[in-house]
C-alpha positions in Angstrom: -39.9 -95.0 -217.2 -38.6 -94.6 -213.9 -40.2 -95.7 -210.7 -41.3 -93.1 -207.9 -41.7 -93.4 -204.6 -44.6 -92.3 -202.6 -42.9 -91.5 -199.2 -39.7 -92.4 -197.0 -40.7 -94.6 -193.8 -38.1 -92.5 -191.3 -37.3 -95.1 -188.0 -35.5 -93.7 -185.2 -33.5 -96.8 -182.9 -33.9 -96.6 -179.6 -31.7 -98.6 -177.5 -33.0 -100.4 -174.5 -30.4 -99.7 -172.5 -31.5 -95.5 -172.4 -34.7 -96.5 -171.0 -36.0 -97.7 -168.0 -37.4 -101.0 -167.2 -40.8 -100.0 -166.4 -40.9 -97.8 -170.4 -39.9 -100.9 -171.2 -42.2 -103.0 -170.0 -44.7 -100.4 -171.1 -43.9 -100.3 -175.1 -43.8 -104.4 -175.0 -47.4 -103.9 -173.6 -48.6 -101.6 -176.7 -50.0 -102.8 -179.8 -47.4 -101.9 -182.5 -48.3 -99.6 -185.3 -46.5 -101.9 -187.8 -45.1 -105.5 -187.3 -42.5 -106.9 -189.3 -42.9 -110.4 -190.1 -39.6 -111.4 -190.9 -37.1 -109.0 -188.8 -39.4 -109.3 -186.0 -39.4 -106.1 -185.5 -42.1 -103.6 -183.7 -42.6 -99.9 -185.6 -44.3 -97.8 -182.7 -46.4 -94.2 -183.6 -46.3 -92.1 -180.5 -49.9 -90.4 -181.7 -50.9 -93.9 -181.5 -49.5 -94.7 -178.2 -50.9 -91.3 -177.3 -54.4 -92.1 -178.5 -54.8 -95.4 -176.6 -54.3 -93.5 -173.2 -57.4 -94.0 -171.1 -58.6 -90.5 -169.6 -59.7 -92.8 -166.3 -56.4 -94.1 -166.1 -53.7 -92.0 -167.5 -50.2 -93.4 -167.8 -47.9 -92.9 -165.2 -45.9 -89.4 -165.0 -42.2 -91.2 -165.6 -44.4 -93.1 -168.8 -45.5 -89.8 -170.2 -41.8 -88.4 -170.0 -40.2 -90.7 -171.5 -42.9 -90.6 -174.1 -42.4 -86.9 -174.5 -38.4 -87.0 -175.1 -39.2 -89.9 -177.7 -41.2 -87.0 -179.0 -39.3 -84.6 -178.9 -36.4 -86.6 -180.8 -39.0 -87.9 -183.5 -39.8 -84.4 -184.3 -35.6 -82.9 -184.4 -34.9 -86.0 -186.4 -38.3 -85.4 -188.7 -39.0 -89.1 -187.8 -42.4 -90.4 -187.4 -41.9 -94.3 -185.8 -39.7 -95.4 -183.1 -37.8 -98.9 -182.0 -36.8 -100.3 -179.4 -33.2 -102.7 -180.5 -31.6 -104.9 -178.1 -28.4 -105.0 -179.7 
């Protein structure tokens, strides 16, 4: 009997260095969507980053852009998570 597998976990790497301070700042601010123990490592969901947005306080325009090109390359790539390496 051979094993299946249920789905592919698709992780696009984002280097720091392509985005600014403040997005930065920002993602380190967000509660991951998945944390791995040992790599120490941060998976990020932009519906989930999405969802947590306050209508009262909205996030910043230059926030939401970068947000949106992250989006944009998710969905080109068919990619549902994002990192952030600093390598």
């Amino acid at each position: 009997m051979a094993i299946e597998h249920e789905s592919v976990l698709k992780v696009v790497d984002i280097n720091y260095g392509q985005l600014s301070t403040d997005f930065v700042d920002f993602i380190g601010s967000q509660q991951p969507t998945y944390r791995d123990q040992i790599l120490r490592e941060d998976l990020y969901s932009l519906e989930d980053i999405l969802e947590e947005q306050n209508d009262d306080k909205p996030y910043p325009s230059d926030i939401l852009g970068q947000l949106s090109e992250i989006g944009l390359l998710l969905k080109e790539l068919d990619c549902s998570y994002f990192r952030v390496v600093y390598a």
